[in-house]
PyMOL Python script that loads the backbone (N, CA, C, O; Angstrom):
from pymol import cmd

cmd.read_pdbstr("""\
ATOM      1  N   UNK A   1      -7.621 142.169 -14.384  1.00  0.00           N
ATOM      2  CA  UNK A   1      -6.890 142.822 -15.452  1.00  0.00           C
ATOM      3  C   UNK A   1      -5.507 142.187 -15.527  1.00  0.00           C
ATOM      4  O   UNK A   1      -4.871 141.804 -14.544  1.00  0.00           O
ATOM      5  N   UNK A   2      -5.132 142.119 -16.720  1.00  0.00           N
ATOM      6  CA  UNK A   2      -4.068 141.231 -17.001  1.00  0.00           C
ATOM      7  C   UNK A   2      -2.565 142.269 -17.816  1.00  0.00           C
ATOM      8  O   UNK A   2      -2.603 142.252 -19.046  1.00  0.00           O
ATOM      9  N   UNK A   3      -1.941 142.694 -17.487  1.00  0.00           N
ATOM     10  CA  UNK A   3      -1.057 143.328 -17.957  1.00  0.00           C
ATOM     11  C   UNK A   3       0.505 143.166 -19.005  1.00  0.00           C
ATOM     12  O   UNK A   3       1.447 143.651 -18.379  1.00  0.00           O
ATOM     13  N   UNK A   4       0.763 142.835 -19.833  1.00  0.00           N
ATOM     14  CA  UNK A   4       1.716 142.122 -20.459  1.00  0.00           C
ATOM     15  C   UNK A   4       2.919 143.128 -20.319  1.00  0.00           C
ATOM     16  O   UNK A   4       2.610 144.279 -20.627  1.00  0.00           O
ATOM     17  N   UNK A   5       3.699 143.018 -20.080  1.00  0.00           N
ATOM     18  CA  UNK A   5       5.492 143.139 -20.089  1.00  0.00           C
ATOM     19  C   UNK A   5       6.013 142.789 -21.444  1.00  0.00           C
ATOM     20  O   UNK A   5       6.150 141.566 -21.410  1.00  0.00           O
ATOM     21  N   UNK A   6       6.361 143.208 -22.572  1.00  0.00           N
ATOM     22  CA  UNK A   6       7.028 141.933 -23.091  1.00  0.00           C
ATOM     23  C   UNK A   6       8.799 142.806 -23.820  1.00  0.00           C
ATOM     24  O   UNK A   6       8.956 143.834 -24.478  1.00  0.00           O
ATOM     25  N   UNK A   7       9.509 142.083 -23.442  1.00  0.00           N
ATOM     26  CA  UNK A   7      10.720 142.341 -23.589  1.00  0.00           C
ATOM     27  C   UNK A   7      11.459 141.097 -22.910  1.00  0.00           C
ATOM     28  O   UNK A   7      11.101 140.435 -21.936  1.00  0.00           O
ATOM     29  N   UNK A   8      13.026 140.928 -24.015  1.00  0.00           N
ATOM     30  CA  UNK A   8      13.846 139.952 -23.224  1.00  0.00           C
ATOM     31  C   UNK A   8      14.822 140.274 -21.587  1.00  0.00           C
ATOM     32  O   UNK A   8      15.633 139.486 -21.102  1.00  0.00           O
ATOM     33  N   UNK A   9      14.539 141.258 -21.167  1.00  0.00           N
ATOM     34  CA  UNK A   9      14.828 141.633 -20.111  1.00  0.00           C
ATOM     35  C   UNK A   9      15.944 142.901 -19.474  1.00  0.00           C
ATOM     36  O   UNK A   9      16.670 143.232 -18.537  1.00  0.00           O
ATOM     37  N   UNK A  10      15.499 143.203 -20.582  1.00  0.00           N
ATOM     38  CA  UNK A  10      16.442 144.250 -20.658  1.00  0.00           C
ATOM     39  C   UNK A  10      16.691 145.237 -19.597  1.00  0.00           C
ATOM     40  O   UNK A  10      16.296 144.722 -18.552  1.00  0.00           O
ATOM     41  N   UNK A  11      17.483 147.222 -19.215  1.00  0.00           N
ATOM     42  CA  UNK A  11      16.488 147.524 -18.236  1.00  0.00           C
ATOM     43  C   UNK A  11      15.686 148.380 -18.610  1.00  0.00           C
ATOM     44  O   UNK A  11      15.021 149.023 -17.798  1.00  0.00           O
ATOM     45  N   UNK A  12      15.588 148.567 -20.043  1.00  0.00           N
ATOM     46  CA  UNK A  12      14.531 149.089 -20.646  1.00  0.00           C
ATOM     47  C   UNK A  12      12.874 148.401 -19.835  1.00  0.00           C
ATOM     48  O   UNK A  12      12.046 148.879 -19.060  1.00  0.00           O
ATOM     49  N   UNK A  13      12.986 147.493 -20.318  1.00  0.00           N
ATOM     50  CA  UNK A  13      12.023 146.475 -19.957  1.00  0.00           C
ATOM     51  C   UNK A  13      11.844 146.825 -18.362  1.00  0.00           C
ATOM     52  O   UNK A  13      10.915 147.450 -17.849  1.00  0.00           O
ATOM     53  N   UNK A  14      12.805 146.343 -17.828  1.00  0.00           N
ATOM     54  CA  UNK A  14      12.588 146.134 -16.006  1.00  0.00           C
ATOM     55  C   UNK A  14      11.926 147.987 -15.720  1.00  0.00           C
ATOM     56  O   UNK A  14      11.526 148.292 -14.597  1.00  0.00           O
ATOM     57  N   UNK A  15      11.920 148.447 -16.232  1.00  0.00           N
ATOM     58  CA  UNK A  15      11.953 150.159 -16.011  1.00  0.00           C
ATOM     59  C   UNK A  15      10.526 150.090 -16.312  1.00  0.00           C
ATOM     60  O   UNK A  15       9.749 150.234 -15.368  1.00  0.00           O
ATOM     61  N   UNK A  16       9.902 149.820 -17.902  1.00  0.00           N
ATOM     62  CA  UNK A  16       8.668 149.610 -18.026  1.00  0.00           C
ATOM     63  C   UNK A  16       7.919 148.916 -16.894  1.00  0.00           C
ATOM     64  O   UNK A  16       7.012 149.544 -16.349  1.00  0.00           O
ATOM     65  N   UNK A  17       8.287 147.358 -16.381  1.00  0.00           N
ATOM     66  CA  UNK A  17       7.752 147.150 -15.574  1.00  0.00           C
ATOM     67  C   UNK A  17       7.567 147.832 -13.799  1.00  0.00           C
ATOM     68  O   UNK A  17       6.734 147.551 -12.938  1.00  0.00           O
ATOM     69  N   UNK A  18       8.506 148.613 -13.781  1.00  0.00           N
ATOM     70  CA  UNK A  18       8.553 148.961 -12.356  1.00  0.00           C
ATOM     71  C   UNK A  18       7.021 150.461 -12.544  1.00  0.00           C
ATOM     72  O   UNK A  18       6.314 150.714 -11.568  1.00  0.00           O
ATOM     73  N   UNK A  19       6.864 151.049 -13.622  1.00  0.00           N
ATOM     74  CA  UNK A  19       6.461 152.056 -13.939  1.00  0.00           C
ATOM     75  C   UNK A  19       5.240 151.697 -13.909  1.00  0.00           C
ATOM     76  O   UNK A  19       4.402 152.592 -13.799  1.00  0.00           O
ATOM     77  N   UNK A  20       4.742 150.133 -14.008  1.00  0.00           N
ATOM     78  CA  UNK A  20       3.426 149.394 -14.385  1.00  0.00           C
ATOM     79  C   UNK A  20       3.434 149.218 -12.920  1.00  0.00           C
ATOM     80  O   UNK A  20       2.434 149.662 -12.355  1.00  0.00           O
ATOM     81  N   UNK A  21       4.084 148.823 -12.383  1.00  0.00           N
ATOM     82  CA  UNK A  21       3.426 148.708 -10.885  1.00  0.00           C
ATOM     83  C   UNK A  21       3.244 149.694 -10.434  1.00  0.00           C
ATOM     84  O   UNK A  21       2.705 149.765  -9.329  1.00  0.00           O
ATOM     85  N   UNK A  22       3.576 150.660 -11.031  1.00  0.00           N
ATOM     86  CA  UNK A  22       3.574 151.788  -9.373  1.00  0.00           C
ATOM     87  C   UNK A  22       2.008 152.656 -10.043  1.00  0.00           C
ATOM     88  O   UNK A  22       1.235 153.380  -9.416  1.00  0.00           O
ATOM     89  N   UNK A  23       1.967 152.330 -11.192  1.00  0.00           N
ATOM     90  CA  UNK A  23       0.559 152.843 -12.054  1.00  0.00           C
ATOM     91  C   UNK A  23      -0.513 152.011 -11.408  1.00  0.00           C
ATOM     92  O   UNK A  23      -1.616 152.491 -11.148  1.00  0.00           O
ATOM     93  N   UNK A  24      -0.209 150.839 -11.166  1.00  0.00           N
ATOM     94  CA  UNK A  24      -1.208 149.756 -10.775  1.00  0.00           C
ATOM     95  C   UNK A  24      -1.596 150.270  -8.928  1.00  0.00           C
ATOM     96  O   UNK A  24      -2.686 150.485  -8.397  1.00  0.00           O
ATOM     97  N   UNK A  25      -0.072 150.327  -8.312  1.00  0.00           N
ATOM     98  CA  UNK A  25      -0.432 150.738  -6.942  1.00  0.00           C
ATOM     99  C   UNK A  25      -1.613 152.500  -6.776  1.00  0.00           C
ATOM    100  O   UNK A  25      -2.593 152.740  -6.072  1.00  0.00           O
ATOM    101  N   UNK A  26      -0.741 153.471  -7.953  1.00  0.00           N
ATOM    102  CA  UNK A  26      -1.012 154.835  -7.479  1.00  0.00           C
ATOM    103  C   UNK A  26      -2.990 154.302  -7.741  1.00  0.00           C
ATOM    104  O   UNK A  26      -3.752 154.883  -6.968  1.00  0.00           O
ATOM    105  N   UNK A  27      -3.525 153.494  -8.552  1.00  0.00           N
ATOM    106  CA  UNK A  27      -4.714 153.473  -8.726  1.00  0.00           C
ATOM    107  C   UNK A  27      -5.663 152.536  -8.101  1.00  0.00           C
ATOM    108  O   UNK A  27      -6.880 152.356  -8.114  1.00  0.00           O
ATOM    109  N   UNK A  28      -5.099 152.251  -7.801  1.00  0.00           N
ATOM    110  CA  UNK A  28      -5.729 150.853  -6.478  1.00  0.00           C
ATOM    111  C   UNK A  28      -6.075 149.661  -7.100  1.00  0.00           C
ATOM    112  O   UNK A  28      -7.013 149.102  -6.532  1.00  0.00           O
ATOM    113  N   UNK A  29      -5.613 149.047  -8.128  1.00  0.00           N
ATOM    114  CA  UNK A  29      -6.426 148.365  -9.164  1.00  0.00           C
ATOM    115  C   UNK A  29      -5.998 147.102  -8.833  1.00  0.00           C
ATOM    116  O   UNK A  29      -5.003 147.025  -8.112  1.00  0.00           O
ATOM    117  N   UNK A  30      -6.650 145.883  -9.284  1.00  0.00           N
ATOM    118  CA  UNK A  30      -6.287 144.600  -8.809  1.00  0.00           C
ATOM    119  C   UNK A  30      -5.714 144.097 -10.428  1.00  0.00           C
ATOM    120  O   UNK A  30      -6.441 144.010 -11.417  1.00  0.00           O
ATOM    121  N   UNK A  31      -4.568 143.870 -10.397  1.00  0.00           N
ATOM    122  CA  UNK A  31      -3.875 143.685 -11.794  1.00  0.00           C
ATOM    123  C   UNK A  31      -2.611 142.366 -11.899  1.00  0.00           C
ATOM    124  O   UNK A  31      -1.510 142.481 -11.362  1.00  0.00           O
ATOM    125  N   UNK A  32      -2.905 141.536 -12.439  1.00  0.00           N
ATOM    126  CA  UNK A  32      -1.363 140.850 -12.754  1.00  0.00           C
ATOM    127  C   UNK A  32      -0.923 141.167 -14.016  1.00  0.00           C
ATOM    128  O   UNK A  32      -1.421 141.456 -15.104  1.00  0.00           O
ATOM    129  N   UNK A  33       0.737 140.949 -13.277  1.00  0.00           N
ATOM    130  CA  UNK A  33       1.746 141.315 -14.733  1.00  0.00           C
ATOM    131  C   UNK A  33       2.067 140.120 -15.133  1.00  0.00           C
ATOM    132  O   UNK A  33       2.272 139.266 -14.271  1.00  0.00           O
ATOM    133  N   UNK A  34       2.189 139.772 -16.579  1.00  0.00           N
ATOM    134  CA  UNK A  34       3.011 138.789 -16.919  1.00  0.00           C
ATOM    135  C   UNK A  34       3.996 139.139 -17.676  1.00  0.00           C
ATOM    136  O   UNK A  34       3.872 139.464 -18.857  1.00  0.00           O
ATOM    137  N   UNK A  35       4.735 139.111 -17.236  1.00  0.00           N
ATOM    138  CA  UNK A  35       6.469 139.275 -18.020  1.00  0.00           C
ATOM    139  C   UNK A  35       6.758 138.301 -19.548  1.00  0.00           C
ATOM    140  O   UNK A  35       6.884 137.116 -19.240  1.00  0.00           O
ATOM    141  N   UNK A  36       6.843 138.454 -20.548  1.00  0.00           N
ATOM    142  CA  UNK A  36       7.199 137.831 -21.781  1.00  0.00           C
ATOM    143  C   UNK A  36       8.132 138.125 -22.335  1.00  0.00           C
ATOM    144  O   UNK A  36       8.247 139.078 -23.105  1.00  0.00           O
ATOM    145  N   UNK A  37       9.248 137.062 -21.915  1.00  0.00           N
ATOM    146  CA  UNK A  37      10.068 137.526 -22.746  1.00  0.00           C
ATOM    147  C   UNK A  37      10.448 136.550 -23.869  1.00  0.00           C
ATOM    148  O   UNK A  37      11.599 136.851 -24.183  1.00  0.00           O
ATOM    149  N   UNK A  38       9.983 135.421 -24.699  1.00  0.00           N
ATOM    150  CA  UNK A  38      10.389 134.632 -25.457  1.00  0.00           C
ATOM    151  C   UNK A  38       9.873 135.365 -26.809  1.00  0.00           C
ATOM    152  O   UNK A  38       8.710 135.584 -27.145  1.00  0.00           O
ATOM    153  N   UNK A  39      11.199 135.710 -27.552  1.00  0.00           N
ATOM    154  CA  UNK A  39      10.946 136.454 -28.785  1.00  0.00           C
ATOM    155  C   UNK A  39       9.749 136.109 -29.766  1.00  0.00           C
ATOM    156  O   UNK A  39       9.118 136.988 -30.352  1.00  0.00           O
ATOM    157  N   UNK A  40       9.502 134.821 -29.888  1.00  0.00           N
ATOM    158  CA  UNK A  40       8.901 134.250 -30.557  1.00  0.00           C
ATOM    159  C   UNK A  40       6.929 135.178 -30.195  1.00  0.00           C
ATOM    160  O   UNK A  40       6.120 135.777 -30.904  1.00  0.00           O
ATOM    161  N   UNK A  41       6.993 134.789 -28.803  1.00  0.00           N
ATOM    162  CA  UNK A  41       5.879 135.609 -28.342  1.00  0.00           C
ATOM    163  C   UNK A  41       5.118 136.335 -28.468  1.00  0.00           C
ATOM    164  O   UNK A  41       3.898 136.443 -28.594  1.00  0.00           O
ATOM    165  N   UNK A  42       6.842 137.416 -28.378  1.00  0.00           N
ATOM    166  CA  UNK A  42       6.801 139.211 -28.164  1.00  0.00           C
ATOM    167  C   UNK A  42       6.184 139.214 -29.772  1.00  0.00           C
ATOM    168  O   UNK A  42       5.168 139.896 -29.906  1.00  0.00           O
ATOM    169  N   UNK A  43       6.616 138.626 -30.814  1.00  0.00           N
ATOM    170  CA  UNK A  43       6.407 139.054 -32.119  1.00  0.00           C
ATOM    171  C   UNK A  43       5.287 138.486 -32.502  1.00  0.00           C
ATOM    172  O   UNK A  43       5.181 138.719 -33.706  1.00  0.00           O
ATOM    173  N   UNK A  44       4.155 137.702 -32.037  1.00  0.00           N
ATOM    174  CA  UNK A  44       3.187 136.940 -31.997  1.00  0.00           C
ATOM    175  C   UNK A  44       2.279 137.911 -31.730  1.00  0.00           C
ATOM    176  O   UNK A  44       1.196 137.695 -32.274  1.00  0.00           O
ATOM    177  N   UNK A  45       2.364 139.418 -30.753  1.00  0.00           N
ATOM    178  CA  UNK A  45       1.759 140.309 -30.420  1.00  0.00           C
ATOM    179  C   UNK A  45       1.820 141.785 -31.153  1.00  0.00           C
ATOM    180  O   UNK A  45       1.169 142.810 -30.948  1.00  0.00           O
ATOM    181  N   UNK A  46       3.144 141.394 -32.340  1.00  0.00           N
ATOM    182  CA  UNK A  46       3.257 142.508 -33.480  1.00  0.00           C
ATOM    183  C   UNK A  46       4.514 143.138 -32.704  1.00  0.00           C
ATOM    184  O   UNK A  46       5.048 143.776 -33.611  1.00  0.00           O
ATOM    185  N   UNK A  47       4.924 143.240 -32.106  1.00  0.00           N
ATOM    186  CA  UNK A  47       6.012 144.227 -31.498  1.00  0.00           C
ATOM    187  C   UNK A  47       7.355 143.811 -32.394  1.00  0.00           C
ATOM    188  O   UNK A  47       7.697 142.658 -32.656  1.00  0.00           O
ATOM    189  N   UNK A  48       8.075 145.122 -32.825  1.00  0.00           N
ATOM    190  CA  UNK A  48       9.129 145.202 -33.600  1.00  0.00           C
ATOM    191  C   UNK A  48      10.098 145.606 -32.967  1.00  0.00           C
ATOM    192  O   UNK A  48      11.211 145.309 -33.400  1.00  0.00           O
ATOM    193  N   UNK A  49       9.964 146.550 -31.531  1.00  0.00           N
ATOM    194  CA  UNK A  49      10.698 147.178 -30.755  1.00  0.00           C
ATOM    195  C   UNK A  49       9.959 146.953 -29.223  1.00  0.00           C
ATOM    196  O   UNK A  49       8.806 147.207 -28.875  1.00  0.00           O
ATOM    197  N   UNK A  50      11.075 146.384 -28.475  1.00  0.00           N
ATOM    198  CA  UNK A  50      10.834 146.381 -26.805  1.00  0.00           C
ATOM    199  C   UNK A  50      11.447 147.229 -26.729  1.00  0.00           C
ATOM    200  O   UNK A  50      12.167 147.743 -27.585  1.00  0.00           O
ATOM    201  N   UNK A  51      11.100 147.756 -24.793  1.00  0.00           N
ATOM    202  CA  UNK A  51      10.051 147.402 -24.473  1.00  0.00           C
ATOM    203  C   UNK A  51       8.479 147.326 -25.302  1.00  0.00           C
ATOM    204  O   UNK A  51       8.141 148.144 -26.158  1.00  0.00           O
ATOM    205  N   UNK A  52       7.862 146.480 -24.964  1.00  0.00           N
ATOM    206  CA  UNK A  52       5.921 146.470 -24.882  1.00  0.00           C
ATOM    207  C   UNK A  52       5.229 146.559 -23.775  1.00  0.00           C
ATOM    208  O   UNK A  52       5.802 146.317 -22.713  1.00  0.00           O
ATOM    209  N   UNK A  53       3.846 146.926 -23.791  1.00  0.00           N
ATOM    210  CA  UNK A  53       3.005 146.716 -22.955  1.00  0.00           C
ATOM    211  C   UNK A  53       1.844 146.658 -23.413  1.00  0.00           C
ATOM    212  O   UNK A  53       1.453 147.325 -24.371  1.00  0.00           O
ATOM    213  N   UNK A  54       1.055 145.713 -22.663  1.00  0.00           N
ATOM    214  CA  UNK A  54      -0.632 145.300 -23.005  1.00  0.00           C
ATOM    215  C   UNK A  54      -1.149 145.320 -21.935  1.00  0.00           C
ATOM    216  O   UNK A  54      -0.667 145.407 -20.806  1.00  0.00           O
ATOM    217  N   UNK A  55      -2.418 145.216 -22.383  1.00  0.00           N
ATOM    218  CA  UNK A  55      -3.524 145.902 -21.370  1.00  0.00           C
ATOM    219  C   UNK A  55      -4.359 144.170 -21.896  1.00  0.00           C
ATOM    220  O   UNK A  55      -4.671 144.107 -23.085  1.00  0.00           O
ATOM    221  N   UNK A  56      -4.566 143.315 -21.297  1.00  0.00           N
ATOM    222  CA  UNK A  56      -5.456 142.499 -21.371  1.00  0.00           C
ATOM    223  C   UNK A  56      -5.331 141.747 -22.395  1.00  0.00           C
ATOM    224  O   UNK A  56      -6.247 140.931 -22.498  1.00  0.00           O
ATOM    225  N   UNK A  57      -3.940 141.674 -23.816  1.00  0.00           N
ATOM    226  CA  UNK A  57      -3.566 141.826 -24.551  1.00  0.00           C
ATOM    227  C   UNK A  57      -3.779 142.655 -25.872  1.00  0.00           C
ATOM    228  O   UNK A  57      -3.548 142.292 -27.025  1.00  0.00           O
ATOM    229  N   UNK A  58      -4.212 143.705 -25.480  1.00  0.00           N
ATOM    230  CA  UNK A  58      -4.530 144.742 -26.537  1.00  0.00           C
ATOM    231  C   UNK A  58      -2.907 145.297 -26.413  1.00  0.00           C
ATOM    232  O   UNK A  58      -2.425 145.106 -25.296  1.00  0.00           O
ATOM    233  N   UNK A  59      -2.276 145.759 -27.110  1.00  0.00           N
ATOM    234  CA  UNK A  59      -0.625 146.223 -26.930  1.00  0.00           C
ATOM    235  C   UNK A  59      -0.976 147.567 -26.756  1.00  0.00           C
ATOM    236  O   UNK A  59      -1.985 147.841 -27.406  1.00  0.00           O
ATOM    237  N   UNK A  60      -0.485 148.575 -26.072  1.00  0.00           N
ATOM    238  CA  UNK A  60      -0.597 149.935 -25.603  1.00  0.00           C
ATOM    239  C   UNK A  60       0.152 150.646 -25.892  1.00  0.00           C
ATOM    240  O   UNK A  60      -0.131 151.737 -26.387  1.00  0.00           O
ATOM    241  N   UNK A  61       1.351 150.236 -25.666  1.00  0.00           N
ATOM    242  CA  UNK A  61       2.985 150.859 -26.056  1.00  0.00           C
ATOM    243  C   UNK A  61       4.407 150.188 -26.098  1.00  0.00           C
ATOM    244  O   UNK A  61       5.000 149.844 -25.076  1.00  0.00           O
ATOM    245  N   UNK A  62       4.984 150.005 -27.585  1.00  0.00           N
ATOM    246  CA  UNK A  62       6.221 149.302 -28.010  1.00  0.00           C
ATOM    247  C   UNK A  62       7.135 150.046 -28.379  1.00  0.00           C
ATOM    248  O   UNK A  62       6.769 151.067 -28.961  1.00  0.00           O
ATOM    249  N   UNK A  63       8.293 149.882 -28.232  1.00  0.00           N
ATOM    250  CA  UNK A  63       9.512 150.895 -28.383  1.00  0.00           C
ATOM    251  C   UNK A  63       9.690 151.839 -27.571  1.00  0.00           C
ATOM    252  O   UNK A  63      10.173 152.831 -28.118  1.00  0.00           O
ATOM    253  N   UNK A  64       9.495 151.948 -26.453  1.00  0.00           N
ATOM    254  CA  UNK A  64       9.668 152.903 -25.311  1.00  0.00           C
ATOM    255  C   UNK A  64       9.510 152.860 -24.275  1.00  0.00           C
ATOM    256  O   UNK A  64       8.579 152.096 -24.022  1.00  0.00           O
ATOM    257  N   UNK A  65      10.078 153.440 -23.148  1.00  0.00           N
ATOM    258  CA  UNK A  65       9.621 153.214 -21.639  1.00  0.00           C
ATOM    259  C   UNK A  65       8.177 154.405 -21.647  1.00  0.00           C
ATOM    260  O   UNK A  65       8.254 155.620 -21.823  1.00  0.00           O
ATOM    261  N   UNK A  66       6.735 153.466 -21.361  1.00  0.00           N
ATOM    262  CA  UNK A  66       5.975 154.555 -21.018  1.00  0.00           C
ATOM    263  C   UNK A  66       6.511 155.280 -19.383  1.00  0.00           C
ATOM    264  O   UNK A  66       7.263 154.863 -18.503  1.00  0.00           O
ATOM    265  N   UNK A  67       5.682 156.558 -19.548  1.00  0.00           N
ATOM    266  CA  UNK A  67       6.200 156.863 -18.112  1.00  0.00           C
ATOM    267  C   UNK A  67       4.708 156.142 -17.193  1.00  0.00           C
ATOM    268  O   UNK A  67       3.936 155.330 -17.704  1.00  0.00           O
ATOM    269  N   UNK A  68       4.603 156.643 -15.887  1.00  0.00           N
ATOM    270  CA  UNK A  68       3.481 155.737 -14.886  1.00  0.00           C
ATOM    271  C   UNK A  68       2.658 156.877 -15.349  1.00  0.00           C
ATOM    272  O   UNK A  68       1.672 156.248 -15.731  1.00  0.00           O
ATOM    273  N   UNK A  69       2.390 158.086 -15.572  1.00  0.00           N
ATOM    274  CA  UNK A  69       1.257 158.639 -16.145  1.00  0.00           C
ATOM    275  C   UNK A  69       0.708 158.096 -17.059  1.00  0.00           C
ATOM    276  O   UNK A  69      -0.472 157.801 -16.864  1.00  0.00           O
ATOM    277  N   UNK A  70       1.312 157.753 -18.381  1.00  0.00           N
ATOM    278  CA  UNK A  70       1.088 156.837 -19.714  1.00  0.00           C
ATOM    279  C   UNK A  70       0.518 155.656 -18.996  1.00  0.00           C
ATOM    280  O   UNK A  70      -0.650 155.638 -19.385  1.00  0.00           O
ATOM    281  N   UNK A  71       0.637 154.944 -18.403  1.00  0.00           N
ATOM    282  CA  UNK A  71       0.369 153.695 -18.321  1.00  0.00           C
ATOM    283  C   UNK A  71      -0.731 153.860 -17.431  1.00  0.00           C
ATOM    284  O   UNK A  71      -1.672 153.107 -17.683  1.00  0.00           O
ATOM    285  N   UNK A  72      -0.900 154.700 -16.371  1.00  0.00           N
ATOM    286  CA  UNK A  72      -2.098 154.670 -15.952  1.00  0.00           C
ATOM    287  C   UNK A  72      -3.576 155.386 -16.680  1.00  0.00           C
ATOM    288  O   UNK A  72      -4.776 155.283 -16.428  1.00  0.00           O
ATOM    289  N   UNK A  73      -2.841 156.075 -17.603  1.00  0.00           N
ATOM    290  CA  UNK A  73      -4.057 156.380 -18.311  1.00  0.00           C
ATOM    291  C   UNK A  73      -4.565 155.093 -19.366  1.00  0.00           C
ATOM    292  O   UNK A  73      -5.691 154.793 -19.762  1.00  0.00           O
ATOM    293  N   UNK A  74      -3.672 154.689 -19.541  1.00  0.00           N
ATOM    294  CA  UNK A  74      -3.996 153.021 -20.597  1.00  0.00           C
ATOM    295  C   UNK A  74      -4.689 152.443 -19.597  1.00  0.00           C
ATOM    296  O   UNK A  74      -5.612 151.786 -20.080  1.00  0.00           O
ATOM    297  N   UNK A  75      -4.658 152.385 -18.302  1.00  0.00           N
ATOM    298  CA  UNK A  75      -5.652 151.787 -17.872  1.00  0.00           C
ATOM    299  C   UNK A  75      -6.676 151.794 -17.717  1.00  0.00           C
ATOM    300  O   UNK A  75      -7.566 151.009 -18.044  1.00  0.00           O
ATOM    301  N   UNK A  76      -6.667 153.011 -17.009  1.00  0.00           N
ATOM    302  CA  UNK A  76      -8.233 153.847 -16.852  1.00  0.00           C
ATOM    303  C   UNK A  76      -9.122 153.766 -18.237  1.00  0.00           C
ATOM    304  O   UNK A  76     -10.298 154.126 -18.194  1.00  0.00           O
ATOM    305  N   UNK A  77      -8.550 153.294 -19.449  1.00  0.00           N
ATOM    306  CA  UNK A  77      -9.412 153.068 -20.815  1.00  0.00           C
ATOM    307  C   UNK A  77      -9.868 152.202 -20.745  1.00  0.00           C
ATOM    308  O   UNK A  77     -10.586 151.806 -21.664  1.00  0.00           O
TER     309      UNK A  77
END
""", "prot")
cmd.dss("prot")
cmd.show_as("cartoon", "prot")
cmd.util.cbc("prot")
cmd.orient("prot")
């Protein structure tokens, strides 16, 4: 499972990502993150507002910090 980050690094962003790991740890799951932050990218995936997150690149949630409940239920889908 492949997880996308995408934001220029904000700590919006770093917050999303810390929330993705600990979703990834609380579930035992074998997952890499890839961090994106080249605008060009982020908008290649439709996002108008970072933070983002994808699930395999399906986008899950843009414009907000999910919390690690949110994100672990995006997984479990």
């Amino acid at each position: 499972m492949k997880i996308q980050i995408l934001g220029i690094g904000c700590p919006k962003c770093k917050q999303t990502e810390a929330n993705a790991r600990e979703a990834i740890k609380n579930l035992g799951i074998d997952a890499e993150i890839e961090k994106i932050t080249d605008i060009n990218k982020i908008t290649d995936f439709g996002i108008i507002a970072t933070p983002g997150l994808g699930v395999n690149g399906d986008i899950k949630f843009s414009g907000k910090i999910p919390t690690i409940a949110e994100i672990e239920q995006a997984l479990k889908q």
